[in-house]
C-alpha positions as CSV (number, residue, x, y, z in Angstrom):
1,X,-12.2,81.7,120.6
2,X,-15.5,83.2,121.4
3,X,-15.3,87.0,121.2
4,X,-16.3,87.7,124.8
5,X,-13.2,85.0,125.5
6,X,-11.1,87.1,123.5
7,X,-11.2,90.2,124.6
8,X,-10.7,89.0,128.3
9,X,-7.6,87.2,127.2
10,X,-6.6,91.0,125.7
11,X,-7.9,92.8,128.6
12,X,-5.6,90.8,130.8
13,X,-1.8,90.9,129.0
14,X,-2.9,94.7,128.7
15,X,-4.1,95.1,132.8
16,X,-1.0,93.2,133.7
17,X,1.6,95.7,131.7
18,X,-0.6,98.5,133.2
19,X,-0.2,97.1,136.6
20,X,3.5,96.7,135.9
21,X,4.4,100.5,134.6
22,X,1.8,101.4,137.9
23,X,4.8,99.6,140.1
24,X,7.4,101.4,139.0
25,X,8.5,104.8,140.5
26,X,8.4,108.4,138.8
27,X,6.2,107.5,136.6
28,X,4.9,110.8,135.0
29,X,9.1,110.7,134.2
30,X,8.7,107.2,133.1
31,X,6.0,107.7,130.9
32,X,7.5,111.1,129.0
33,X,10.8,109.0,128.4
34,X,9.8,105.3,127.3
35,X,6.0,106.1,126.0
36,X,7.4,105.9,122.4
37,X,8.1,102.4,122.8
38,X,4.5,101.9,122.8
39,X,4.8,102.5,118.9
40,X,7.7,100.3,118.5
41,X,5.8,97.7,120.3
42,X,3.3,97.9,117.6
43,X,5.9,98.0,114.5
44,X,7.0,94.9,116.2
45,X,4.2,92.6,117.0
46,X,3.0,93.7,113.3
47,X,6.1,92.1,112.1
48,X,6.0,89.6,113.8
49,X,2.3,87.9,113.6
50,X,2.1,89.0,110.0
51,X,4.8,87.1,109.2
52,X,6.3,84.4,111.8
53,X,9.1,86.6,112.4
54,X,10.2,87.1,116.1
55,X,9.6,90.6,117.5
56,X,13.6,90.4,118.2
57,X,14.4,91.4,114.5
58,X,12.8,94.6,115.3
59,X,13.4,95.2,118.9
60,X,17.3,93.3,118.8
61,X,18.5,96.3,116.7
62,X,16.6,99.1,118.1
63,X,17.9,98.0,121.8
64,X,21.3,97.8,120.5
65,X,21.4,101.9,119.0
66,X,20.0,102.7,123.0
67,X,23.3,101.5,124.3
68,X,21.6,98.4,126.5
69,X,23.5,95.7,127.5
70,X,23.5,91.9,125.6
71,X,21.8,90.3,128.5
72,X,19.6,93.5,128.5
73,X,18.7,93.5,125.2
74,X,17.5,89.5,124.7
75,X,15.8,89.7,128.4
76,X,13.5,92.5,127.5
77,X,12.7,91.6,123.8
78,X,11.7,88.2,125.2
79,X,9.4,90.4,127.6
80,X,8.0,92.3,125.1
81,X,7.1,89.1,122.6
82,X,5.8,87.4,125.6
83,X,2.7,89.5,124.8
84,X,2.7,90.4,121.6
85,X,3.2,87.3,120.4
86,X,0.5,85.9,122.7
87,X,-2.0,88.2,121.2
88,X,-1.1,87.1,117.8
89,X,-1.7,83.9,119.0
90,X,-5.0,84.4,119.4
91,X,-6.0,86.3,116.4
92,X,-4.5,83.2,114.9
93,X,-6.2,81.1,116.7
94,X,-9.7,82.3,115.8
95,X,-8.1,82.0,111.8
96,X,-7.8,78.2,112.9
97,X,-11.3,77.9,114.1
98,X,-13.0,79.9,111.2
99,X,-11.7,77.3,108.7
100,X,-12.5,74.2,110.9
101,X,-16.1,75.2,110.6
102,X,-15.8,76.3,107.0
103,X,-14.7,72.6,106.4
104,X,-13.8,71.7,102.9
105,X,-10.3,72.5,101.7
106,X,-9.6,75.2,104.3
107,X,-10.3,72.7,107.1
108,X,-8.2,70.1,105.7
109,X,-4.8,72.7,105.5
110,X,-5.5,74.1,108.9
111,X,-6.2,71.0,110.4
112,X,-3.1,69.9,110.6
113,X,-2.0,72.9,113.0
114,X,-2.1,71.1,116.5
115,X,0.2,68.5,115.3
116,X,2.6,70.7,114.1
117,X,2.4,72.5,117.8
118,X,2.8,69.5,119.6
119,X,6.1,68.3,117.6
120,X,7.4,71.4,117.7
121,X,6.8,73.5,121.2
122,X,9.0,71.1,123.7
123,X,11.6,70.7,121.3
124,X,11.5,74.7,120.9
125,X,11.8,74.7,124.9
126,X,14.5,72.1,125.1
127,X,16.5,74.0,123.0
128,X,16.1,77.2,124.9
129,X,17.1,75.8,128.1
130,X,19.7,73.5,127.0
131,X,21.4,77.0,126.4
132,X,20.0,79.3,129.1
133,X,21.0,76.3,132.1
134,X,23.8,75.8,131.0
135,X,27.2,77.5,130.2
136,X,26.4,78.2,127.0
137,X,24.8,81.0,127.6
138,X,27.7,82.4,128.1
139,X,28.8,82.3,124.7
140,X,26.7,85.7,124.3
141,X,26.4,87.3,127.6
142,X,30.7,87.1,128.0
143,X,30.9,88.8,124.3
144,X,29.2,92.3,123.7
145,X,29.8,92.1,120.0
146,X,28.6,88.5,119.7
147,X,25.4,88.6,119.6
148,X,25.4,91.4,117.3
149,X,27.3,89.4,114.6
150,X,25.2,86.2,115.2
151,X,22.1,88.3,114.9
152,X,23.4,90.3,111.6
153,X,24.6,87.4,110.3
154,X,21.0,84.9,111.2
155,X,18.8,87.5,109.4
156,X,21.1,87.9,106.4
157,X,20.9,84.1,105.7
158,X,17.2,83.5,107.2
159,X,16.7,86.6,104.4
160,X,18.2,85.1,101.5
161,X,16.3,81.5,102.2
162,X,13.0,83.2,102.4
163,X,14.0,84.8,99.3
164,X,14.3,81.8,97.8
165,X,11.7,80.2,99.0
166,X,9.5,82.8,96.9
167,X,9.0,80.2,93.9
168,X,7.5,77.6,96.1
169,X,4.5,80.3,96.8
170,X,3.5,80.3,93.2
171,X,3.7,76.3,93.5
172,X,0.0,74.5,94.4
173,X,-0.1,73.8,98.2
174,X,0.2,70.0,98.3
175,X,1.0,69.9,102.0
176,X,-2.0,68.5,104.4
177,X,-0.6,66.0,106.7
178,X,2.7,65.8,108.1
179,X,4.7,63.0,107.6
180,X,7.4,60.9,109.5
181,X,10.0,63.0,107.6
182,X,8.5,66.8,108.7
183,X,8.1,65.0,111.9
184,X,11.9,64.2,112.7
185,X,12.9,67.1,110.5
186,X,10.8,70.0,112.8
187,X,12.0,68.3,115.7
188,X,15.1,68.7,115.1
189,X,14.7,72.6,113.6
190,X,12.6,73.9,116.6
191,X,15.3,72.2,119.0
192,X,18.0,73.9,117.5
193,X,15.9,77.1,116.9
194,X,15.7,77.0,120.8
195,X,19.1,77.1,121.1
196,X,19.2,80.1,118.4
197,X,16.5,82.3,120.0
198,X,18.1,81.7,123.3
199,X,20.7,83.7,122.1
200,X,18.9,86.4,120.0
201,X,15.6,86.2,120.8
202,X,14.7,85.4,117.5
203,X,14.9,82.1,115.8
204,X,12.6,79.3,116.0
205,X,9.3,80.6,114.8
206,X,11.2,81.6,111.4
207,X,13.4,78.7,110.6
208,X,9.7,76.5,111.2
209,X,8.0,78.8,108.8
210,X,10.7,78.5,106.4
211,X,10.3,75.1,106.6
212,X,6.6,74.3,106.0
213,X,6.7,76.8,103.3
214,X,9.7,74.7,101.6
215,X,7.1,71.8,102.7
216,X,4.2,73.6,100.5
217,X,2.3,74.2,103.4
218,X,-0.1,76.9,103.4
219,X,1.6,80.0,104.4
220,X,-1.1,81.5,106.6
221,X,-0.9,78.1,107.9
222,X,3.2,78.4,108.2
223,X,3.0,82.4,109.8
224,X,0.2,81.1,112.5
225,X,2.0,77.7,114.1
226,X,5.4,80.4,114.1
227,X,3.7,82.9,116.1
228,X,1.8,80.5,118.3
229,X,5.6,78.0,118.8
230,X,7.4,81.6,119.3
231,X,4.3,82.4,121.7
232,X,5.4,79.3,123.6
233,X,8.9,79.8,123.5
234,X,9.1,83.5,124.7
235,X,7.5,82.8,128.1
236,X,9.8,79.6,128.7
237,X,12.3,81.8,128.3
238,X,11.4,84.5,130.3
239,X,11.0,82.6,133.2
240,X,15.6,82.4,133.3
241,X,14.9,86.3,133.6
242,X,12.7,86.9,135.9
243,X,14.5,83.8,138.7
244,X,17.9,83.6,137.7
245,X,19.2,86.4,135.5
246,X,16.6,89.4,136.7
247,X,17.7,92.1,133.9
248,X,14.5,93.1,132.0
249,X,14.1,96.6,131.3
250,X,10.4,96.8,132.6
251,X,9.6,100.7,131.8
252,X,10.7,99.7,127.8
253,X,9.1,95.9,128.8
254,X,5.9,98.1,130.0
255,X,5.4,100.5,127.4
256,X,6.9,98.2,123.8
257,X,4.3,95.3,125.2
258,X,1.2,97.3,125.4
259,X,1.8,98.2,121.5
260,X,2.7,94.5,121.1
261,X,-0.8,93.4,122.5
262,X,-2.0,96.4,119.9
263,X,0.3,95.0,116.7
264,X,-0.1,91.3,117.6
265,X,-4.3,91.4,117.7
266,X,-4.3,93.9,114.1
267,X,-1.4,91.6,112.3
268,X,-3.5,88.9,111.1
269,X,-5.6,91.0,109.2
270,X,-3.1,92.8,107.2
271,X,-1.7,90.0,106.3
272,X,-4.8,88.8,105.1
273,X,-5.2,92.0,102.5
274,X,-1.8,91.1,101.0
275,X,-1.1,87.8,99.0
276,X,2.0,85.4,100.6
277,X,4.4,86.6,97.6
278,X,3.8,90.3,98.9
279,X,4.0,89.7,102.8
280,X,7.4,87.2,102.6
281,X,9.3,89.9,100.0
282,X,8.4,92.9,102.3
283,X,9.4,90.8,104.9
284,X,12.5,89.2,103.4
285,X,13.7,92.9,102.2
286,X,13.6,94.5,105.7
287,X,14.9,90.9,107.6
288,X,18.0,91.7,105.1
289,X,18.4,95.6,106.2
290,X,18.2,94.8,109.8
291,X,20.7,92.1,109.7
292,X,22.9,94.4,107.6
293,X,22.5,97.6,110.1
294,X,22.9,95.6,113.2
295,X,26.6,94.3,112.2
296,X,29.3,95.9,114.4
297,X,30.3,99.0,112.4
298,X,27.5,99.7,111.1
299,X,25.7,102.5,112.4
300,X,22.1,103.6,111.4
């Protein structure tokens, strides 16, 4: 994406969360209580587009020590990863586009990208309103504790898969084209990560990393398509909670997502400075904690 391009894109997720704090009232009030989400926003969307990781394994726990709500909680992480994750997107994006016209090797790992989007975005959105229409939503928003167990106990296991899935990062990337088999496979993972990040607002774009890397896909390769599915996802979600269920916390929506637009454009150059083995254990460790602290009980 040309640079001009790019920073309009920006310009515009940031205009539109300054528009929205602008609508609320008493905001000199506003800004002195929820301004420090604007740092959060940016731990988040860091986290997130550096390594395919929703935002929701940041924001899902943090939400939950602030005493909101379930619905609360999942409404307004999808809100803020609506634009973090977006920006990310287009960092990634321009990653994408520098190795098409470096051709060679590069080109032939990265080219594979729009496939992979195409089998796994409406599968992704499937799966998120098969639960959000339907009464399985319910299975969450009936349960206080629930989705604090399902989320503890998703990022312990999504931890200890990416943990070992560390050996395949030493192993040659053999990966380049996707087959019938990662067709029917991804298909199938980014429905039922719908269903997952439906519930905790996290899900999809890491089970579909996890994945590719088993796959010996690139991992830069893996991290960018999660962002960009979760990117997707996030604002097909949204849409239940802004029609049906209108619950979003906009001051924290407001304030988190103009540090997400912040994290998500920076991400894809730290990661960059750090080999894969580095970025997945950090991430692994800390997906591991969070799961741990967020269990019922547990109190940070």
């Amino acid at each position: 994406m040309p640079i001009k391009k790019r920073v309009i894109a920006l310009f515009i997720l940031l205009l539109s969360l300054i528009g929205l704090f602008f609508m609320q009232s008493n905001m000199i009030d506003l800004f002195q209580e929820f301004s420090g989400f604007i740092g959060l926003g940016v731990i988040g969307a860091i986290f997130a587009n550096a390594t395919g990781a929703g935002g929701g394994v940041i924001f899902v726990p943090v939400f939950n020590q602030f005493q909101l709500s379930t619905s609360e909680i999942i409404a307004t992480s999808f809100a803020i990863q609506c634009f973090g994750m977006v920006a990310g997107s287009i960092a990634w994006r321009d990653q994408y586009l520098n190795a098409q016209g470096e051709g060679g090797v590069q080109a032939s790992i990265w080219s594979v990208l729009p496939a992979l989007l195409v089998i796994t975005v409406p599968f992704s959105l499937l799966g998120i309103w098969t639960v959000q229409y339907s009464p399985l939503i319910e299975w969450v928003t009936q349960a206080e504790d629930t989705i604090h167990w399902l989320f503890g106990v998703f990022s312990i296991l999504l931890a200890l898969a990416i943990l070992g899935s560390l050996s395949k990062l030493k192993s040659p990337i053999s990966a380049q084209s996707v087959s019938q088999f990662d067709r029917i496979a991804l298909a199938v993972i980014a429905y039922l990560g719908g269903m997952i990040t439906a519930w905790l607002s996290v899900g999809v774009g890491e089970l579909v990393a996890v994945y590719l890397i088993l796959r010996n896909f690139s991992v830069t390769l893996s991290i960018a398509c999660a962002v960009m599915l979760t990117a997707f996802s996030v604002w097909a979600g949204l849409v239940y909670y802004i029609l049906i269920n209108p619950i979003i916390v906009y001051p924290i929506a407001a304030f988190a997502g103009i540090g997400a637009v912040i994290g998500g454009t920076i991400a894809k150059h730290l990661v960059l400075k750090f080999s894969p083995y580095q970025v997945k254990v950090f991430f692994a460790v800390w997906v591991l904690l969070m799961g741990i602290a967020n269990m019922p009980g547990f109190s940070l």
